[in-house]
C-alpha distance (Angstrom), angle and dihedral (degrees) to the residues before:
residue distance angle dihedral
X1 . . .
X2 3.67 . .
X3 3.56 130.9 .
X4 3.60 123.5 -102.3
X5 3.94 113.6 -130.5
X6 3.50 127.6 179.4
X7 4.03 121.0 -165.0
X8 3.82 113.6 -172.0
X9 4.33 115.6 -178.7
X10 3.69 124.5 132.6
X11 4.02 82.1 -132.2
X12 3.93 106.0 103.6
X13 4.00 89.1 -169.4
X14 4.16 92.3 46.9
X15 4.33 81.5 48.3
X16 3.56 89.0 55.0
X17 3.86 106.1 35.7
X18 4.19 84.0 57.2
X19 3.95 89.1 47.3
X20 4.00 85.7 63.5
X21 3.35 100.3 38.8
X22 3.91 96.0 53.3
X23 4.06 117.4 75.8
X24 3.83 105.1 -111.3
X25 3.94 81.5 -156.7
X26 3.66 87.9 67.9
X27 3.47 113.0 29.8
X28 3.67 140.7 44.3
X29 3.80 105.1 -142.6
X30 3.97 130.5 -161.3
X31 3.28 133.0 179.2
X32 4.00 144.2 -146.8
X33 3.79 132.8 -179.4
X34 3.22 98.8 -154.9
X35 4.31 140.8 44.2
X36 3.65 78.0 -128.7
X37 3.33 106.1 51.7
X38 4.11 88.7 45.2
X39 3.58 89.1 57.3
X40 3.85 97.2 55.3
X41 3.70 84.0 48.5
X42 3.92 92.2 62.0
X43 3.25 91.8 52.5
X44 3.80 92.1 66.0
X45 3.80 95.4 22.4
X46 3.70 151.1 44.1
X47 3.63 131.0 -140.9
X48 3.90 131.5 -175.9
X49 3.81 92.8 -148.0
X50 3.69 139.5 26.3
X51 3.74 133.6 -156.7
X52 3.06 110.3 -157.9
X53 4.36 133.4 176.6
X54 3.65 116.1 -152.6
X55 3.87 104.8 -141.7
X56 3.39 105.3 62.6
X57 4.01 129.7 148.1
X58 4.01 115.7 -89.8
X59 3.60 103.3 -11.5
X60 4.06 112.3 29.9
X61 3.71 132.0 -152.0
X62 4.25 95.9 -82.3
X63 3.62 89.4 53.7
X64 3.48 97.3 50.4
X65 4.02 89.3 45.6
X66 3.59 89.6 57.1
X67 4.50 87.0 60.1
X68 3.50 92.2 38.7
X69 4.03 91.3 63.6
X70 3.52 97.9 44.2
X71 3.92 93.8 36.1
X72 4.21 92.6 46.0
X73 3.22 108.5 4.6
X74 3.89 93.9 179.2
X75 4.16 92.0 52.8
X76 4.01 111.9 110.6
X77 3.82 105.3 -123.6
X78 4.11 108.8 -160.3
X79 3.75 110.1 -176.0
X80 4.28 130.2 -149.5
X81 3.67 129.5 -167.7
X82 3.51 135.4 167.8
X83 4.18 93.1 -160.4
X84 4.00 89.3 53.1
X85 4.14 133.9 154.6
X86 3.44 137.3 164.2
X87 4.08 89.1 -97.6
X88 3.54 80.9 57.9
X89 4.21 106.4 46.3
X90 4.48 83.0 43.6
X91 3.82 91.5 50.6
X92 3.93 92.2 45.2
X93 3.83 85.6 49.4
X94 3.73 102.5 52.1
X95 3.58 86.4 50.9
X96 3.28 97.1 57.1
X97 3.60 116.6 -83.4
X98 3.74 123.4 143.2
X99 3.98 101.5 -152.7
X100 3.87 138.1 -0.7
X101 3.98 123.0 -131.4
X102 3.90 121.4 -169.5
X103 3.53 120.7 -147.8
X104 3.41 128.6 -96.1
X105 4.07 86.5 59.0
X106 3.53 118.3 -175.1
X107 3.99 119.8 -153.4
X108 3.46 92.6 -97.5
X109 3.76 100.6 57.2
X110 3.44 93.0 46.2
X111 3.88 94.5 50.6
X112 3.62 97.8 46.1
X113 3.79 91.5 53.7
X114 3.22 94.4 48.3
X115 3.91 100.0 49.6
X116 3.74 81.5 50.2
X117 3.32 92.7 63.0
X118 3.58 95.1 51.3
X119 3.51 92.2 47.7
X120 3.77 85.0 63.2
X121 3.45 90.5 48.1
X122 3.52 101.2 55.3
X123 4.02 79.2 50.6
X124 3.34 95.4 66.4
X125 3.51 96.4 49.3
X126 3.76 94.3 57.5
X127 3.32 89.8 54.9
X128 3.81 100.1 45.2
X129 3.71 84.7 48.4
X130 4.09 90.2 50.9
X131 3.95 88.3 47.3
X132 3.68 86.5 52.5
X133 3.98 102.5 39.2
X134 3.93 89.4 51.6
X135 3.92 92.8 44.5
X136 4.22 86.1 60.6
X137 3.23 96.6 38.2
X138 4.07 92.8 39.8
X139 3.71 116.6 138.2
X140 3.74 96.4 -14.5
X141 4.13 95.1 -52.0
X142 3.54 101.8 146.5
X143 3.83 126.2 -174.9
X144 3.99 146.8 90.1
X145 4.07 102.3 -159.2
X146 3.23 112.6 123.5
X147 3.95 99.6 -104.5
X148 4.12 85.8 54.0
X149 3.93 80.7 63.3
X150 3.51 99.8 53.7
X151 3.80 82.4 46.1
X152 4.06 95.9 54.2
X153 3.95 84.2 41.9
X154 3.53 97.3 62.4
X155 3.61 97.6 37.7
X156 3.68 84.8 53.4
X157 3.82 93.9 52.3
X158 4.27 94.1 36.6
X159 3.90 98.2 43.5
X160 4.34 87.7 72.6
X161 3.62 96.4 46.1
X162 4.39 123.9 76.6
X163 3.69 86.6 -141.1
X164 3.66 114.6 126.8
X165 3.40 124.3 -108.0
X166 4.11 146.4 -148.4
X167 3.42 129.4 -162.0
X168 3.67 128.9 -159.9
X169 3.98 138.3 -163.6
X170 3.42 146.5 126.9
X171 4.19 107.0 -90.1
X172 4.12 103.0 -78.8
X173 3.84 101.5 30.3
X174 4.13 93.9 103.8
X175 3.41 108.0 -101.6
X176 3.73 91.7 155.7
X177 3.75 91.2 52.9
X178 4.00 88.2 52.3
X179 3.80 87.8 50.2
X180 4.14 93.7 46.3
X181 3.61 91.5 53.2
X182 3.96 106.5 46.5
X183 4.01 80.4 50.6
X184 3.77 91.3 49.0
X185 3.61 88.6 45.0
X186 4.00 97.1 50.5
X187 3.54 133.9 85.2
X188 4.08 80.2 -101.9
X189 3.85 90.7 72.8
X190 3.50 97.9 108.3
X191 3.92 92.3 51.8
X192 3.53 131.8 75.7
X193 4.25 121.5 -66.7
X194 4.06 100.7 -156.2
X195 3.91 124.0 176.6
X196 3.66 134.5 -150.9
X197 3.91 116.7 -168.2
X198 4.17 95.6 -159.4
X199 3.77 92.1 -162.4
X200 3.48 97.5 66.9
X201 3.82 102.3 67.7
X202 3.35 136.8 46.9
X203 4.04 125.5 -124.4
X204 3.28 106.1 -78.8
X205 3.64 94.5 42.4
X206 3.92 97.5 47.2
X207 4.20 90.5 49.7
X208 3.98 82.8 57.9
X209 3.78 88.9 48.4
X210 3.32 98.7 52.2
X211 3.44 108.2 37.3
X212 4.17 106.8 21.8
X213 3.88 115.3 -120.9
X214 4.26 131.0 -138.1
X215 3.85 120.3 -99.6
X216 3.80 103.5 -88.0
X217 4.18 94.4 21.9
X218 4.08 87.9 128.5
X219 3.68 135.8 -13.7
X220 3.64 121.2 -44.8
X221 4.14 93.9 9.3
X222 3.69 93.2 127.5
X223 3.55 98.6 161.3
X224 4.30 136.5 33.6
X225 3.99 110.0 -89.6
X226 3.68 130.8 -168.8
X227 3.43 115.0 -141.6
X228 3.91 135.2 -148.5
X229 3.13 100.7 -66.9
X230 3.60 104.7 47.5
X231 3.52 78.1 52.6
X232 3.40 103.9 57.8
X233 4.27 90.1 46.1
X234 3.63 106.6 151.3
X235 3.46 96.2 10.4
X236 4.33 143.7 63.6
X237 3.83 117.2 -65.5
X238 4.48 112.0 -159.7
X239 3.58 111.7 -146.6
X240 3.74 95.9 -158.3
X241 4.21 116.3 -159.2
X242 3.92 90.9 11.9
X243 3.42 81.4 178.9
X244 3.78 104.3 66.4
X245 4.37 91.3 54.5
X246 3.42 108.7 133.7
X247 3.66 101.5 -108.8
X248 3.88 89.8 -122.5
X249 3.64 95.3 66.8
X250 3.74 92.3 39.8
X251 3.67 92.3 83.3
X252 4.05 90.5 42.6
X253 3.75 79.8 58.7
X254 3.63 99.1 39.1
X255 3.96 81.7 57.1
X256 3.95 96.3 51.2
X257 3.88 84.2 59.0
X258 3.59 90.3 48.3
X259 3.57 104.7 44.4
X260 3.95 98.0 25.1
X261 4.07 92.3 -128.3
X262 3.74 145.4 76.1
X263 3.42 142.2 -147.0
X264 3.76 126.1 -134.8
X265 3.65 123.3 -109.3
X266 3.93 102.2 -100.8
X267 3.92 94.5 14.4
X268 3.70 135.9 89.5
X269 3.75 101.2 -150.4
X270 3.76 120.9 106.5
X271 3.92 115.9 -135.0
X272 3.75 113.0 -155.0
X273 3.75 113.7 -128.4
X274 3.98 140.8 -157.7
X275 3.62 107.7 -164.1
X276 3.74 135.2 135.2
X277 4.04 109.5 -136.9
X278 3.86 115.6 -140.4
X279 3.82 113.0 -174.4
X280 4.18 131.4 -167.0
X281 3.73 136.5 -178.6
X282 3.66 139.7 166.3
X283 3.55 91.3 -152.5
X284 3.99 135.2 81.0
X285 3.34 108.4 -98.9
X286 3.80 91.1 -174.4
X287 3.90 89.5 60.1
X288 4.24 92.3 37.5
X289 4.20 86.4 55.6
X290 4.17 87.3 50.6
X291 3.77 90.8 46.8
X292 3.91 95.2 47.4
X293 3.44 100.7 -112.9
X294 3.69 105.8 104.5
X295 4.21 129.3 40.3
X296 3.97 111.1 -114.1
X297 4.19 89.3 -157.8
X298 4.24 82.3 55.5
X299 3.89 87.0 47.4
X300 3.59 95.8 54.3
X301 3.77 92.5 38.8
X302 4.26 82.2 59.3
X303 3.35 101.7 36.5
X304 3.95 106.6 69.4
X305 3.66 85.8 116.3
X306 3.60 123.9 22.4
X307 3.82 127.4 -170.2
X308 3.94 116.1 -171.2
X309 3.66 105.7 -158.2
X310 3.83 108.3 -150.2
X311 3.82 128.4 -128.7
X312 3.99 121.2 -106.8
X313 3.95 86.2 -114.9
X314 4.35 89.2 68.8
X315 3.68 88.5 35.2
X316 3.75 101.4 54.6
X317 3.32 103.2 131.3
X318 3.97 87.8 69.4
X319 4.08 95.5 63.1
X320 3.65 93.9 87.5
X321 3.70 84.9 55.0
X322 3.78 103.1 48.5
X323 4.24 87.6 31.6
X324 4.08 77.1 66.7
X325 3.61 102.8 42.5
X326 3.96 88.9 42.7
X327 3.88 90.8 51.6
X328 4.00 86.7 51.8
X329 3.41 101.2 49.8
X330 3.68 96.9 41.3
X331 4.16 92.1 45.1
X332 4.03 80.8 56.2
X333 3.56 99.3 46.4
X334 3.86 87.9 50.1
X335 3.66 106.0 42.6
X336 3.53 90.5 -112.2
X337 3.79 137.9 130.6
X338 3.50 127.3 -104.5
X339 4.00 106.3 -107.0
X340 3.80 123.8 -161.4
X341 4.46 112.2 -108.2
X342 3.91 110.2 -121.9
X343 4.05 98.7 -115.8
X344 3.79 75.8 -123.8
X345 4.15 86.5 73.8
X346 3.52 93.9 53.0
X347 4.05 99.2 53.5
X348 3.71 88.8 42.5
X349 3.99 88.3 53.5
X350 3.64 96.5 46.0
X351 4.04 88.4 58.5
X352 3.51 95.2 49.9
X353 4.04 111.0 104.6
X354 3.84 83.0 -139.8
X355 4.33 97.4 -156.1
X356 3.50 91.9 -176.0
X357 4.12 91.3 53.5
X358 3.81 121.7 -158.9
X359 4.33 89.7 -11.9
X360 3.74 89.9 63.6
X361 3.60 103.0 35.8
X362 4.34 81.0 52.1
X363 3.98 90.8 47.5
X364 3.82 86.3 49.2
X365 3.73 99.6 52.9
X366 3.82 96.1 45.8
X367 3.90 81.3 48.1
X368 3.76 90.5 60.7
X369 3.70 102.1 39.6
X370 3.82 88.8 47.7
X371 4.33 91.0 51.2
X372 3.53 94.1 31.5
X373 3.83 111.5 117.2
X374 4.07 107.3 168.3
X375 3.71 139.6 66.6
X376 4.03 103.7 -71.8
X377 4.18 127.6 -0.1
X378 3.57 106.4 -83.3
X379 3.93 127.9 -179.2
X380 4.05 101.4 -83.7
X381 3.76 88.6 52.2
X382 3.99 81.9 63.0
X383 4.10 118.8 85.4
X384 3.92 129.3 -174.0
X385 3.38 123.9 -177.6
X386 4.24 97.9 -14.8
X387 4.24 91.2 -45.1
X388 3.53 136.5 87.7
X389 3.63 109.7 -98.2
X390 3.77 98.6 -113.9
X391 3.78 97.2 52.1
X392 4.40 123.5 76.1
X393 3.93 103.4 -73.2
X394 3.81 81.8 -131.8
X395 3.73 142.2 35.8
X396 3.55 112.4 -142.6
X397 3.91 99.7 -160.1
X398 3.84 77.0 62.1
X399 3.26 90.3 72.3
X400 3.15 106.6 29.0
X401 4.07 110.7 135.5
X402 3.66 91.2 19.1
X403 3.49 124.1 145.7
X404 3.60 130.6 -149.1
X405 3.64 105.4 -93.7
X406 3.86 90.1 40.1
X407 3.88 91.0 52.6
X408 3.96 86.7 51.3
X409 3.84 95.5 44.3
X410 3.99 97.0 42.6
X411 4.38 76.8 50.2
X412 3.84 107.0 51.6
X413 3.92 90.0 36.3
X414 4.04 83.2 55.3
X415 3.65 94.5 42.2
X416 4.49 90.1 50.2
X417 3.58 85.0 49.6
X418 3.65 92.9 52.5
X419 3.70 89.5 52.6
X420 3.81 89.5 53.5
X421 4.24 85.3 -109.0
X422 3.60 98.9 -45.7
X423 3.11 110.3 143.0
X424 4.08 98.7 -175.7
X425 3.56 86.2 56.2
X426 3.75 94.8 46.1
X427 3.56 92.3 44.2
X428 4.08 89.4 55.8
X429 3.76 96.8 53.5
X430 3.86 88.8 51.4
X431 3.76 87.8 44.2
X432 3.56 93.7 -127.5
X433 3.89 135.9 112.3
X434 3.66 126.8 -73.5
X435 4.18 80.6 -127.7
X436 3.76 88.3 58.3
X437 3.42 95.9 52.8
X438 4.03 92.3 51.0
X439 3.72 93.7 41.4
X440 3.97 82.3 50.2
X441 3.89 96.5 48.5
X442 4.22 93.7 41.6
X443 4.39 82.4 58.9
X444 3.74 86.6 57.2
X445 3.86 98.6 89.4
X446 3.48 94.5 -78.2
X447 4.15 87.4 -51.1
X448 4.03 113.1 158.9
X449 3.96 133.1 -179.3
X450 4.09 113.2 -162.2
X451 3.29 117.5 -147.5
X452 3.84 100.3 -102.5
X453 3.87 82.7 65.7
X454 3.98 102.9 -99.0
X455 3.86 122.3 134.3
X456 3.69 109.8 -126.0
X457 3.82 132.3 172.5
X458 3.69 117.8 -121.3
């Protein structure tokens, strides 16, 4: 594509001298006589370089400068004089100008300034297309679709900023990814990026988390801790699960944001802190604040900016994508070689409702490359939820006489399985709380799964 050039002087003979001299090949060239005239031109137009004398009739060449950088700020602006001096090249390049011709010109002048300037512009493109490649492909987010855009968009435009920020999603969507990268891409990036998940302990235990507590502060604290904030000084602390806080210590945290410090559990000292708060949840906060559960003066406190991370089911068009990167990642990890996916695989994964989002679609992958025996991945080296993708996802004599709190126990215990006996992970493809899940498996005659995937009996 060629480059855009505008040339504006009121001399006809100086207009047509730099028509000759510049390749037609190369560039697309324009021309105004007058600062005027070039100005009503941007307003309809863009150019990616300007040529631009400085003695021209009402408004001159420093004047029109001055428009061009607040009207298109990314334009090249290369100015020519006959009645030049150094005053005159430095005040033409604080405001704004990118290079400095003196009158007479000859051809070569003129075209070695100007394939400078494309140089430069071609520079800036590689980088802006850099900038852009690493923000999509940022700490693992993968995607194209159109809501993945609007994602990378407002991680671009939230990462610079201090404001606080919440991010929303059904469990499996990535919401720690999001969080990583508009850390990584803030001024914070240097500095530490520390998580809390607040469902996994209880109240006592998450106040000492959060804030640190003195040796002897409560039973068994026999030395000083810092806690997660302190931690995180300087730097991006996730609060992961918001929405399962104990509602004591959200107004201790609702405080910290206010006051920018914390005090120690079993100490009366305030410690000022510099740390950017990132919070997530799979819930509806909305719906938690009617029910009681959650503060509405914390939620707005958290919710300057809000990202809502969509599920894989609205962002379908992105599974080929992550299938791919999946299959990579897993063939490295297990020493094998990348296979080809039957076209069959991909239509079958698009239909799948895929409750446990982006997680289970990544579980399901390595699952295939790990099991998968012939030449490429075909559809029986695919399984979702215990079954071979291409067969019912449920028998129904199987359950058959059932009743409702058998269905549910014969389904969680098949979901912790799945997980190899995790029951964080199989509480966030249900989108429930790891607590639910353990209350759940305690009810089942005693029935436990550890985390390393054995069945034990309590």
């Amino acid at each position: 594509m060629k480059v855009k050039i505008l040339i504006v002087d009121d001399d006809s003979i100086v207009v047509e001298f730099l028509r000759e001299t510049l390749d037609f090949d190369k560039y697309e060239l324009h021309s105004a006589h007058s600062a005027e005239s070039a100005l009503e031109r941007l307003k309809t137009e863009s150019f990616e370089i300007i040529l631009s004398d400085i003695r021209m009739g009402q408004m001159d060449g420093m004047e029109m400068l001055t428009h061009v950088r607040e009207r298109a700020p990314k334009t090249i602006v290369i100015m020519m004089t006959g009645f030049g001096s150094v005053e005159t090249a430095v005040l033409a390049m604080k405001l704004g100008a990118f290079d400095f011709i003196m009158k007479p010109m000859s051809p070569e002048s003129v075209q070695i300034r100007v394939q400078k300037a494309v140089e430069h512009l071609k520079l800036k493109r590689q980088v802006t297309a850099l900038k852009l490649d690493s923000a999509r492909r940022y700490s693992d987010i993968v995607g194209s679709s159109k809501p993945m855009t609007h994602i990378f968009d407002r991680i671009r435009l939230a990462a610079p900023s201090k404001a606080t920020v919440l991010i929303t999603g059904e469990s499996g969507t990535g919401k720690e990814l999001i969080a990583r990268a508009i850390h990584e891409e803030s001024d914070r990036a240097d500095g530490p990026f520390v998580k809390l998940n607040c469902a996994a302990l209880n109240q006592n235990l998450i106040e000492s988390e959060l804030f640190g507590h003195e040796k002897g502060a409560f039973t068994g604290a026999i030395q000083a801790r810092s806690g997660r904030f302190e931690l995180a000084n300087g730097g991006t602390l996730l609060l992961d699960e918001i929405s399962e806080m104990p509602y004591e210590t959200q107004a201790k945290l609702l405080r910290t944001l206010q006051e920018r410090e914390i005090e120690k559990v079993g100490s009366a000292e305030t410690v000022k802190i510099d740390v950017r708060i990132i919070a997530s949840s799979n819930r509806d906060l909305p719906v938690a604040i009617a029910e009681g559960h959650f503060r509405e003066d914390l939620f707005f406190r958290l919710n300057v900016i809000g990202v809502e991370v969509p599920p894989l089911r609205e962002r379908r068009d992105d599974i080929p994508q992550l299938t791919d990167y999946f299959m990579k990642k897993f063939s490295a990890e297990n020493n094998k070689a990348v296979k080809p996916v039957d076209r069959e695989v991909f239509e079958l994964l698009r239909k799948y409702p895929w409750p446990g989002n982006v997680r289970e679609l990544e579980n399901t992958v390595h699952a295939a490359v790990v099991m998968s025996c012939g030449d490429s991945i075909s559809v029986g080296d695919f399984s979702l939820d215990g079954t071979t993708i291409r067969k019912p996802l449920a028998n129904k004599l199987e359950f058959e006489g059932m009743s409702l709190h058998e269905l549910e126990k014969h389904y969680i215990l098949e979901r912790v399985k799945r997980f190899g006996g995790s029951k964080s992970e199989a509480a966030r493809s249900l989108d429930v709380s790891a607590r639910t899940i353990r209350n759940k498996l305690k009810e089942y005659s005693g029935f436990d799964i550890g985390e390393n995937g054995s069945a034990n009996a309590e």
